[in-house]
LUMTORPA-852646 format. One line per 3 residues: number of its first residue (from 1); their letters; for each residue x, y, z of C-alpha. Coordinates in pm, 1 decimal. Layout:
<atoms>
NUM = a = X Y Z; ...
</atoms>
This chain:
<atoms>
1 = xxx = 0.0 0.0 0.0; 138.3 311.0 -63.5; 212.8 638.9 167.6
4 = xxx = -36.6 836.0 301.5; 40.8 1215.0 136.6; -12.4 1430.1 432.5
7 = xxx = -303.7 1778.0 280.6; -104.1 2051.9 243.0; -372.3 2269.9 322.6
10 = xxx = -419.4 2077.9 660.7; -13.2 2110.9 697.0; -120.6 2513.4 663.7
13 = xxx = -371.7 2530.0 911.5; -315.3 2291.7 1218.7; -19.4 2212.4 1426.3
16 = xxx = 41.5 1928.9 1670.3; 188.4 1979.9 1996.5; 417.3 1775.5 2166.4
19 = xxx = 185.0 1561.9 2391.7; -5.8 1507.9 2043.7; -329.7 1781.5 2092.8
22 = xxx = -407.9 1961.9 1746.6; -366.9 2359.0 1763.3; -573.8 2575.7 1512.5
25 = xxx = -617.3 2936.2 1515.5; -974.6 3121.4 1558.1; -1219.3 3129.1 1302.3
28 = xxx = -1427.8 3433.7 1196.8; -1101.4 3658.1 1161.4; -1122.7 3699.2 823.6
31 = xxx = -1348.2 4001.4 733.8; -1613.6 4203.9 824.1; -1450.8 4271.6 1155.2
34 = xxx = -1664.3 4632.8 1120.3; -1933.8 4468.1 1259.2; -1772.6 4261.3 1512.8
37 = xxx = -1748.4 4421.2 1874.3; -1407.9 4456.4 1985.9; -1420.1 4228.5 2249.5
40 = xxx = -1496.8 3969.9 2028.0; -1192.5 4041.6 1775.1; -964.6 4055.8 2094.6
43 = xxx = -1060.7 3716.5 2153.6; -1062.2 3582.7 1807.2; -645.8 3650.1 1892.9
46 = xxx = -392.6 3388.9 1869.6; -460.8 2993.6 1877.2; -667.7 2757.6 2040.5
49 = xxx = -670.9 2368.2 2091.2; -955.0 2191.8 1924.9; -1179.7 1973.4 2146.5
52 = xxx = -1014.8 1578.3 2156.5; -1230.4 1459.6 1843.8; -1229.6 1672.2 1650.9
55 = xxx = -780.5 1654.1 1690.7; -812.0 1294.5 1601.4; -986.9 1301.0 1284.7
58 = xxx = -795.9 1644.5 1161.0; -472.0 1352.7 1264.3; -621.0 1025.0 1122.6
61 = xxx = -761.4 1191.7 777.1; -544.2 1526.1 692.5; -221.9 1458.4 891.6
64 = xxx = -91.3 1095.1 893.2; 187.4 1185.6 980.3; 181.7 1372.0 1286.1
</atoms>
């Protein structure tokens, strides 16, 4: 059977940390931040870790070989 190509647009958008938990940043950051309120762009900031499932199958289907 041959390798399992890891997405590059999954290699992009996810990272995995060192104890294995997937690391995404926020979405809705994109546009129309005019009619966000500021408290919710100030949150949008930085990364977050996605809940266990959803890790696993972002690992098992986009990122073999994490």
């Amino acid at each position: 059977m041959p390798k399992l190509k890891t997405k590059s647009g999954a290699k992009k958008r996810f990272k995995v940390t060192g104890t294995g938990k997937v690391i995404s940043a926020h979405a809705g950051k994109r546009h129309g931040m005019i009619k966000r309120t500021k408290k919710q762009i100030r949150q949008l900031r930085g990364t977050r870790v996605l809940f266990k499932t959803d890790g696993d199958n972002i690992k098992k289907y986009f990122l073999p070989n994490a």
